[in-house]
N, C-alpha and C positions, 0 to 999 in steps of 0.2 A: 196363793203366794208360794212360790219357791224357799223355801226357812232353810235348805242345807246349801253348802257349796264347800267345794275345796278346793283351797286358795292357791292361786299361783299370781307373779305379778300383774300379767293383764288381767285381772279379775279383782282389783282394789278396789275401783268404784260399785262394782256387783256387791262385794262383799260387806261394803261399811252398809249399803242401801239396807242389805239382809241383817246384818248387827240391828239396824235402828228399827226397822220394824220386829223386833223382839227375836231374832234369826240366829241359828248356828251358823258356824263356816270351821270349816277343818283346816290348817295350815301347815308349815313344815316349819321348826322350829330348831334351835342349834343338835340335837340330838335324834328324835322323832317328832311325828307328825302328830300336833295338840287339835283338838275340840275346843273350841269354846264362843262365848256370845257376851255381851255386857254383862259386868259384874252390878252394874246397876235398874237392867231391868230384871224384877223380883220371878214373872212368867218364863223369860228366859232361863236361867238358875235353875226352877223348878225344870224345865225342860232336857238343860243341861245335866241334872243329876239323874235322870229319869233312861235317857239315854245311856248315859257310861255305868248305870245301875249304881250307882255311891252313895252310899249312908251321908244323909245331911249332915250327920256328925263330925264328917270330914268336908272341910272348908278346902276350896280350889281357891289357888295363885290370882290374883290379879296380877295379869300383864302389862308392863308400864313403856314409857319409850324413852322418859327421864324421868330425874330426881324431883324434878316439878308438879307433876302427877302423883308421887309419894304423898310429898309435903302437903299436899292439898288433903288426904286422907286420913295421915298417920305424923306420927310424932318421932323424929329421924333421930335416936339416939345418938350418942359420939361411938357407941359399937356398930351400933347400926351402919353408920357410916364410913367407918373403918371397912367394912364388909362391900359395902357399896361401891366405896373407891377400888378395893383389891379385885372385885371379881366381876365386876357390873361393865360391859356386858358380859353375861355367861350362865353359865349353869345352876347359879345359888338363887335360892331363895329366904328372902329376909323376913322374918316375924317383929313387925310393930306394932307398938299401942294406936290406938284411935285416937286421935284429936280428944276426943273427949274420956278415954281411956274405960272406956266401956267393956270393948274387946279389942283382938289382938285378928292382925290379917298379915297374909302373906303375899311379897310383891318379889315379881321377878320379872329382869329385864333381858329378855333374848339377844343372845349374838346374832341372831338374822335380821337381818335390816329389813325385810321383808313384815317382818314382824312387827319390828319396832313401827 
């Protein structure tokens, strides 16, 4: 199985296929060009941190395409979302509680529509 790819638009069906079977894909994002694979498969993650060499200690962005995808996750403060409306799409990334308030994740919505 092919696990890397770097993304460009004709390459969106290659790319989600490689996401779901546990897969990286490289993309270009509003700044530079991001890594990454599902935030929910666990093999993945480990592959992804293993790769960019990063201390587990440090938690990567979940990338979102709306505030819908959030809400499903985290718990959307009235700061939070003050943040969300001023900068979303863009360059910020927001730290929220977990539904269940366990921990805390960082979501960030790309100016690339590619992306998104």
């Amino acid at each position: 199985m092919n696990r890397f790819i770097r993304l460009k638009n004709s390459d969106l069906e290659k790319a989600a296929k490689i996401l779901n079977e546990g897969g990286v894909v490289i993309f270009p994002t509003d700044t530079v060009y991001g890594i990454g694979c599902r935030y929910d498969d666990e093999g993945a993650v480990d592959l992804l941190y293993h790769i960019k060499k990063t201390p587990k200690s440090q938690p990567f962005p979940i990338l979102v395409s709306g505030i819908d995808q959030v809400k499903r996750l985290a718990k959307v403060t009235a700061s939070g979302q003050k943040l969300i409306d001023k900068y979303w799409p863009g360059g910020l990334t927001v730290i929220l509680g977990t539904l269940d308030g366990s921990k805390k994740l960082g979501f960030r919505m790309s100016n690339s529509g590619l992306v998104r």
